[in-house]
N, C-alpha and C positions, 0 to 999 in steps of 0.2 A: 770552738763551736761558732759557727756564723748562721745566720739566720735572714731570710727578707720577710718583715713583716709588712702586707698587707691592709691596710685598711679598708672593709669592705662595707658596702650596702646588704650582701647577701654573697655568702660562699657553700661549696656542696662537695664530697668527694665519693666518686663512685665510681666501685671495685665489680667487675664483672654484669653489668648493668643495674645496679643495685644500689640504693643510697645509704652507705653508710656513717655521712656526717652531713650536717646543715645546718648553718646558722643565717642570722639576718644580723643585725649590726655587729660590729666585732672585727677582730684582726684572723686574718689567714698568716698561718705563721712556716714557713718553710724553713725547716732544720734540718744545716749539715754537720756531722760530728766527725772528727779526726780522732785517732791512735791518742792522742797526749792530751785530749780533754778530759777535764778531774770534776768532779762536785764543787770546788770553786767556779769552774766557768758555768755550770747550770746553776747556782746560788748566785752569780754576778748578773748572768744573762735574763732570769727571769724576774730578777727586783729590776733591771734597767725596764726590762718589757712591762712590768705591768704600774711603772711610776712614769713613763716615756706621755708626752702629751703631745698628743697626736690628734685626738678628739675637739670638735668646736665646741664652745661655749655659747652662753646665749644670746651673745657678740658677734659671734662668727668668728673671734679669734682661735686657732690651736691652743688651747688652754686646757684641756681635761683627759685626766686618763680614762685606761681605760676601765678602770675601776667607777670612778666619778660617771661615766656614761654610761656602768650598769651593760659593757658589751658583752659579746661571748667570743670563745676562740677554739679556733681549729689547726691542729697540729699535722704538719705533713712532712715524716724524714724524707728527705732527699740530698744524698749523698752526692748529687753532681757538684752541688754547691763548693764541694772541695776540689772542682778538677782544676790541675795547673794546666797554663795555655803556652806560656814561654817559650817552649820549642817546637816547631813544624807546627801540623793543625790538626791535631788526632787531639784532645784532649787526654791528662792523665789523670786517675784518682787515684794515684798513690797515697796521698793524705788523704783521702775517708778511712773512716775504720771499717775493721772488717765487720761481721754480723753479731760475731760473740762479746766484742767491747760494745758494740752502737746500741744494741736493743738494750740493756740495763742502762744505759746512759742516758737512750730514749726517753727509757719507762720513767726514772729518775727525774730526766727533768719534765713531762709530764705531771711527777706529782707536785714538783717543788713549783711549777707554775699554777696547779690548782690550789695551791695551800699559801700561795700569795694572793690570789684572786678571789677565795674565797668559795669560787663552784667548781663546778664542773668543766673538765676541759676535756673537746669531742678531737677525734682524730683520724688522721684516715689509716691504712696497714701498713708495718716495716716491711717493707720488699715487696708490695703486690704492686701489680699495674695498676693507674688509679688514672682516673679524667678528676680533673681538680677546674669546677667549675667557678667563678667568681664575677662579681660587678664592682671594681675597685672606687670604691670612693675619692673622690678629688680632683685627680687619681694621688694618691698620696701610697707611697713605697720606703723603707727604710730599709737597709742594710746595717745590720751589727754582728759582728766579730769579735768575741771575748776574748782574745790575743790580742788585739790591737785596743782595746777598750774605748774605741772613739762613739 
């Protein structure tokens, strides 16, 4: 699973002119899943996301999660995340998984990031078109990949 997490002032996702998520502080969290990710990498990926201190203090230093800052998060599959570039310049997405593996994987790590966080986690559709609105904070962006665990 790879993921760019977001740190936002305010994020929104909407499906056919229609708002289907909104948050104000909080991570937008973009997730792509590949064929050979297990419940280990959503059990890895979302205790790294929701203990990751990314959050200011009352320092101004990155010191708090996002737990400690009380954020909200928004989840958005996106399966380009997986495309390989290596050869020519069509991108490939041979590594995403297909629909039948991704949505339980999805839903899966969905819950396991709610039940580390404590609430509610807003999302936007598997496979619809969506405008994914946001005002990044900082700007502050992270990339994590549970294969690579860096």
């Amino acid at each position: 699973m790879r993921v760019v997490i977001q740190l936002v002032k305010q994020a929104s996702v909407i499906i056919q002119e229609k708002v289907v998520s909104e948050i104000k502080k909080g991570y937008l969290i973009l997730l792509g899943i590949e064929a050979e990710d297990t419940q280990e990498d959503i059990n890895w990926l979302a205790g790294k996301i929701t203990r990751l201190r990314i959050f200011s203090d009352k320092n101004g230093a990155m010191n708090n999660s996002i737990i400690e800052a009380n954020g909200d998060v928004i989840v958005v599959s996106q399966f380009t995340l997986q495309a390989k570039t290596k050869k020519g310049n069509r991108p490939s997405f041979i590594k995403a998984a297909r629909p039948e593996i991704a949505i339980p994987l999805y839903e899966k790590f969905i819950t396991q990031l709610e039940n580390e966080l404590g609430k509610k986690v807003q999302t936007g559709e598997f496979g619809a078109m969506m405008d994914v609105a946001l005002i990044n904070d900082g700007p502050v962006t992270i990339l994590i990949d549970s294969k690579q665990k860096e």
